[in-house]
Structures are given as C-alpha cells and as structure tokens.
C-alpha positions in Angstrom: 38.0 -109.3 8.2 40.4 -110.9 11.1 38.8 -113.0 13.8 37.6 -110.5 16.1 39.1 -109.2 19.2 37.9 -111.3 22.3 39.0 -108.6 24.4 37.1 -106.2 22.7 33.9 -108.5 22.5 34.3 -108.6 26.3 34.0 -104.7 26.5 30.8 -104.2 24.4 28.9 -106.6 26.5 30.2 -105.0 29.3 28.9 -101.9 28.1 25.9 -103.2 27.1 25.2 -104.3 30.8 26.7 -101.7 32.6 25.5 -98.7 30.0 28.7 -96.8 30.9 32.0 -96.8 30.1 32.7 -95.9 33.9 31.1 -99.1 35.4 32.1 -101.3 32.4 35.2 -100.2 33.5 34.9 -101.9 37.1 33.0 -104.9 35.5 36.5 -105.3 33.8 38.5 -104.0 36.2 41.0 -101.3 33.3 40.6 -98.4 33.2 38.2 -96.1 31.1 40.2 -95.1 29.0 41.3 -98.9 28.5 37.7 -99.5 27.3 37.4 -96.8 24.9 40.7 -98.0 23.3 39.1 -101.6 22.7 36.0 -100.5 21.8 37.8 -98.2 19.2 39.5 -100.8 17.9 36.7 -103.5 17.2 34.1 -100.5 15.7 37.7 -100.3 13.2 37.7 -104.2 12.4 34.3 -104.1 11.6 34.0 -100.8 9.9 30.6 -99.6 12.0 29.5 -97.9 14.7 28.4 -100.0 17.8 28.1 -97.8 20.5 26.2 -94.1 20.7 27.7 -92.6 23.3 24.3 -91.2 25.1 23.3 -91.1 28.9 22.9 -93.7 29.5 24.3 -95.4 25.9 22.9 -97.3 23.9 24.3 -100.2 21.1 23.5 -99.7 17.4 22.1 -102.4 15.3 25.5 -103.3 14.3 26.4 -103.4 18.3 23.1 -105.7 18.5 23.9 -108.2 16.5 27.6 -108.3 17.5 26.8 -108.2 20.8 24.9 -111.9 20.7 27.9 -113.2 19.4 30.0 -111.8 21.9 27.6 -113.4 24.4 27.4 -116.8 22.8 31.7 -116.8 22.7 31.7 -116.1 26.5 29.1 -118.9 27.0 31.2 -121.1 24.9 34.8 -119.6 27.0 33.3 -121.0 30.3 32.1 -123.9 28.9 35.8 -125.0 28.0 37.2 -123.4 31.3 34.7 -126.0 33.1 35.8 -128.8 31.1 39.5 -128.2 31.9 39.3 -127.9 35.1 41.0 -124.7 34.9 40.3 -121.9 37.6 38.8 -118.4 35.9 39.5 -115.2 37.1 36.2 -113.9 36.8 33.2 -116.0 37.3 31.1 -116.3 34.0 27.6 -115.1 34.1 25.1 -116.7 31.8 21.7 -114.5 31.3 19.0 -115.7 30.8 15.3 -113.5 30.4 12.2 -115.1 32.4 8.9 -113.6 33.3 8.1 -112.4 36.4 5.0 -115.0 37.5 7.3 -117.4 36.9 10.4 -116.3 38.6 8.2 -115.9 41.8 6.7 -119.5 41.2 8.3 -122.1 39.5 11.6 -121.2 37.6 13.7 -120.6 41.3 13.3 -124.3 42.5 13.7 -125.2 39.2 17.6 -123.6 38.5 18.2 -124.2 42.8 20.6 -127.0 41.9 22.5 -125.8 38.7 23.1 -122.1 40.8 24.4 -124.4 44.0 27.0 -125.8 41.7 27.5 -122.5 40.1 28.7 -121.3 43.6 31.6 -123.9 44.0 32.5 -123.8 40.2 32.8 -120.5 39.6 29.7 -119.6 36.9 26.1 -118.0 37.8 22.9 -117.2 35.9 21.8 -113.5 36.1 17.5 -113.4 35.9 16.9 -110.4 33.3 12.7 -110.0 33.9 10.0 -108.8 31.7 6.7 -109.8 30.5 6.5 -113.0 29.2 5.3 -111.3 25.4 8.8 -109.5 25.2 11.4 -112.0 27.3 11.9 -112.6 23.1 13.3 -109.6 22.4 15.7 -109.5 25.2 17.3 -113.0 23.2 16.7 -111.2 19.4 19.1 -108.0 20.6 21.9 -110.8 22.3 21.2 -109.3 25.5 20.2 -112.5 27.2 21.5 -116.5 25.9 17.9 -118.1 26.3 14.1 -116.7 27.7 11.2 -118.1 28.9 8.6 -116.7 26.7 5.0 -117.3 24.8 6.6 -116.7 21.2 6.8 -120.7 20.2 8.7 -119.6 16.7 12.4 -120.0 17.0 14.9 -117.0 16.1 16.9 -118.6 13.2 20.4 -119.5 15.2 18.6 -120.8 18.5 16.3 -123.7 19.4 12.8 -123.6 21.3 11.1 -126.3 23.7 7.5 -126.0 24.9 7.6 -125.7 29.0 3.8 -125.9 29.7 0.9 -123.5 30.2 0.3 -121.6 33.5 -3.5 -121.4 34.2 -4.2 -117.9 35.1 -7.7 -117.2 37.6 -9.2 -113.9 39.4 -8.9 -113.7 42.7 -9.6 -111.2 45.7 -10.2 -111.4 49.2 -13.6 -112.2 51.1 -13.7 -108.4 52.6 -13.3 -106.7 49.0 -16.1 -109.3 47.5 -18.1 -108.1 51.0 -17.7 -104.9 50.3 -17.5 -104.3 46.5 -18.7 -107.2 44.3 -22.3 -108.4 47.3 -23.5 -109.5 43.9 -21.1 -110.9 42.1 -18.8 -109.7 39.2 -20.5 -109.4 36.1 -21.1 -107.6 32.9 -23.1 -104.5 34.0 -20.3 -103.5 36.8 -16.9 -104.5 35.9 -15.8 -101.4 34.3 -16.6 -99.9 37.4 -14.6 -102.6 39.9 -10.7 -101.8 40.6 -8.7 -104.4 38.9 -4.9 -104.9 39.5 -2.6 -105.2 36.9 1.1 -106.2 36.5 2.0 -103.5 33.8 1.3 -101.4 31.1 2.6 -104.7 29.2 0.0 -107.1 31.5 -2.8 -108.1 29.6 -4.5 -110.9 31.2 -6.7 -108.6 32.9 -8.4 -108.1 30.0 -8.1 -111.3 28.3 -10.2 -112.5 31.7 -12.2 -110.4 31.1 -13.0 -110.8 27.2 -13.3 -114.3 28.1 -15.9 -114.2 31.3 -18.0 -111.6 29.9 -18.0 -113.1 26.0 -16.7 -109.4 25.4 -14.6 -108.4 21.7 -13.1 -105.8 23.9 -12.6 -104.5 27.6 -11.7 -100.8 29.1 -10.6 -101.9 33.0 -10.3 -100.0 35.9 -6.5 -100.5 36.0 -4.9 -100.3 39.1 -1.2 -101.2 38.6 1.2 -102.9 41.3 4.6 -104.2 39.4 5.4 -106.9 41.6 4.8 -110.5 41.2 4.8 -111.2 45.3 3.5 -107.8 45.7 0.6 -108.1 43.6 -0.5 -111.1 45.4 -0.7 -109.3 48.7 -2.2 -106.3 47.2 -5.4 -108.8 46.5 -5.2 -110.1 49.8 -5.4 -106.9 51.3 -8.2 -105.6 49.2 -7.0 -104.0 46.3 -9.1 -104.8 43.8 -9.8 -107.8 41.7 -6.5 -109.8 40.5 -6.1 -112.1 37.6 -2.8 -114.2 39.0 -1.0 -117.5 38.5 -3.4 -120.5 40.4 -0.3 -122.4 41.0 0.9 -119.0 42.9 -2.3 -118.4 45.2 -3.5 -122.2 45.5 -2.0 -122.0 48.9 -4.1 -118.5 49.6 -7.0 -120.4 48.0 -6.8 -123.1 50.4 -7.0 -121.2 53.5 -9.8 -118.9 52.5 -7.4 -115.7 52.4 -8.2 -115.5 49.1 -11.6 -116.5 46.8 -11.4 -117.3 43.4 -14.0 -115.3 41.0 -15.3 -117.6 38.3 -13.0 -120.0 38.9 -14.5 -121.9 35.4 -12.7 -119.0 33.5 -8.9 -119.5 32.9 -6.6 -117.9 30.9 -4.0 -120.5 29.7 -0.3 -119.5 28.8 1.3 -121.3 27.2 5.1 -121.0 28.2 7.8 -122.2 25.7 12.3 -121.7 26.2 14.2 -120.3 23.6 18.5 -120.6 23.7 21.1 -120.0 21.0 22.3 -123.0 19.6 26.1 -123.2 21.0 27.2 -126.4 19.4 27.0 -130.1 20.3 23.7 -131.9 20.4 21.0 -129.6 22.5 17.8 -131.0 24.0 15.1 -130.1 21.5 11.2 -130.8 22.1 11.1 -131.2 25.7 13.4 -134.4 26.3 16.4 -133.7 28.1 19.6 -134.4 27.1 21.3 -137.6 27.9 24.6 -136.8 30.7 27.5 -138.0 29.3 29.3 -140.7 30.3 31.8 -140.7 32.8 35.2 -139.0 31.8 33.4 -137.4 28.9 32.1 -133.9 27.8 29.5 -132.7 29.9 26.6 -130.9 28.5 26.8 -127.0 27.9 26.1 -124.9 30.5 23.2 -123.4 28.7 22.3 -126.8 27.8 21.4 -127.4 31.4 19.4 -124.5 31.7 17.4 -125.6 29.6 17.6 -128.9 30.9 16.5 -127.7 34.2 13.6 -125.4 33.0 11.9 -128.3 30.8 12.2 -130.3 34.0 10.8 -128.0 36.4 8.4 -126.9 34.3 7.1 -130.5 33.5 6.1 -130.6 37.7 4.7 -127.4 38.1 2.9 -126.7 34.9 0.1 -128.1 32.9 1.6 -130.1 29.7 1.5 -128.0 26.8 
C-alpha cells in the first residue's frame, strides 16, 4: 500500500469530530462534495470501509484505528510547523480527554501557560470530558492524543505516568443535615437519604458508601446533577448528600457553607496520564522532561502536556 493520503487523513478526523460531512466541510473549508471525494479515495488505498454514513455517522473499526494515526500525523505536522517557524493556516488542535472533577479543579491552572502560548503560536488543546473510568477509551478509538484516567496499564503504542490520587469526602450543607440527617448518616437510613451523583457512570457514591457502612453492596437514592461546579452548589443548597473532590469544597469547608459527613471516610483516586508515543524521548514515570538547550529541538507539543499535567498534578494532588 502507498503512504497514505494526508489530505485524506485530514478529512476522516474531521469527520470524526464534526460527525458530518456538512460541518467537516467548514472545519476544512472545501466543499462537500470535496470531502466525499477524499474520503473515497483513502477507503480505496486501504481496501475498507471507514465511514457508515448514519445520522449522525459513525467510523468503523478500520476508521478507528486509522483515525489515531491520522491524529498522531497532525500532532507530529504542528510539531514541525513550530520548529520552523513557519506560519499555519489553520491552528492545530491537540485533544486531549480529562475528567470532569478535575477539569473544574486542578487540570485548568495546570495547562494556563501552555494554552497562553498556544494563543500567540497558533496551536490549542480541545478538553474532550468524561468519567475518569472511560477518558481511556476516548485514547484506544484515536479520538483524543492523551487522557487523564484511573486505567494505570498503558495501550501498547502510548506511555502512562501516575498524576496522584484525588481524595474524595461527603459533603452537604448544615440546613439539609438540620433537616434530614438530626442524627447522623448511618446504616439504618441511608437508603432512604437523597444522594447526588455525577452520572449514570459516577460511582463514588456508592464506593462511600460501601466503605462507611462496611457494606458488599449499596442501592442509593440517586439524585443526578451532571455538572462538576453544579453539583457543588446543588449540595450547598440542599440537595442531598454529595460525595465530591476535598480539594474542590475545602474552601466551602472552611467557611462552614458546607459540613463534611464522616470526614475519616475517603475514597482515593488514583489519577494516572496516558499519550501516544510520538517520537523522541517522552517524560515517563512522573519526571519531566529536560528543555532543550538553546537553538535546539524543543519538546513535542504533547510532550508538554504531559509535562504540565505531572506538574500540576504534583501541587494539587496527593502523591500516588
């Protein structure tokens, strides 16, 4: 088989973001019927089917796996453009999967200074969220370049670092204990007490729960608001019981908006970053890679994600 098109890599991930040949069409500024000529063209080099042409489509396994390299060659495309100084036309986007208690805590300050530069060179980071359980497949389908996830085993192609573990505590405010829990929360009425949860995917509810009540199992009285910064305020304003990030509501804590249940009872999380491996020597284990030396190559864009996460992560977190 030929080296593949670039042009038509370029469409299939524009189709896989965009899900339509209409708006991949923007993304790429041709016209549809452009993108249905390239995207004929590489399904003929490689002999497959990569896109079902649904509502909204959808890749095949063959569009999967070609899709991560196609992501991995633009990562690699800006990296070069950086290095020569040479002014893109279109600003490269690097994704990147994270979960949402993280996004709304740490991992913000954390990228602040890579996504400043980004403006005046010409690249950004787009934040694909989900629970931290599944950030890992966003990275396995080549959807994303790197994730912050729990998974600590490495895809074979890409590298993984522990970040740290986020200590996770129950929470709610002093009317809703007033009012609901004069007693305290216990065994014999917990089934009974509104708990919020993230997501059908959120499980730390439970896995509080388990772990307070020395339980094998627990059935909650799930209440669910999908919103990091939203959750939060759904506690304060008396909800129901919340099981959230202590490095998110320590301030709340503080000022007595917010009373922590148990507070001996933590559910730890322990957070590690995945990335495809791109070439060149990549920080592995935690310690950042060295910059290089003046008039040399600088470090891969993804590269200093990563870099950025670990460090980040090593002030905010507890060590792994």
């Amino acid at each position: 088989m030929k080296d593949l098109d670039a042009a038509g890599l370029d469409c299939l991930a524009a189709l896989a973001d965009e899900r339509s040949f209409e708006r991949a069409a923007e993304t790429l500024a041709i016209t549809q019927s452009a993108v249905s000529q390239r995207l004929r063209n590489l399904e003929a080099q490689v002999g497959q089917l990569l896109v079902v042409r649904s509502r909204p489509l959808r890749l095949t396994e063959p569009g999967k796996r070609l899709l991560r390299y196609a992501r991995q060659l633009a990562a690699l495309r800006s990296d070069v453009v950086r290095e020569l100084g040479v002014q893109s036309a279109q600003a490269e986007r690097l994704p990147i999967a994270v979960n949402a208690d993280s996004l709304a805590t740490w991992v913000l300050p954390a990228l602040d200074p890579l996504v400043q530069r980004g403006l005046r060179e010409g690249f950004g980071l787009e934040l694909v969220v989900d629970d931290q359980d599944f950030t890992h497949d966003w990275l396995r389908q080549g959807e994303v370049l790197g994730c912050v996830t729990t998974v600590p085993q490495a895809l074979r192609g890409c590298i993984a670092q522990p970040l740290g573990v986020m200590r996770y505590i129950a929470i709610a405010s002093p009317d809703f204990i007033a009012r609901m829990l004069p007693h305290g929360l216990g065994e014999a009425n917990f089934a009974q007490v509104p708990f919020l949860v993230f997501n059908r995917k959120d499980d730390a509810q439970r896995q509080w729960v388990r772990q307070a009540m020395g339980l094998r199992s627990a059935r909650l009285n799930a209440r669910y608001v999908p919103s990091s910064e939203g959750y939060v305020n759904a506690v304060r304003m008396g909800w129901g019981v919340g099981v959230a990030p202590e490095l998110q509501v320590r301030p709340l804590l503080a000022s007595g908006e917010l009373v922590a249940l148990r507070p001996e009872v933590q559910v730890a999380v322990a957070l590690y970053w995945h990335q495809w491996k791109l070439g060149g020597e990549t920080a592995v284990g935690g310690e950042p890679r060295r910059a290089a030396p003046e008039g040399g190559t600088p470090p891969a864009l993804l590269d200093q994600i990563g870099e950025a996460l670990a460090r980040g992560a090593r002030e905010a977190l507890m060590p792994a």
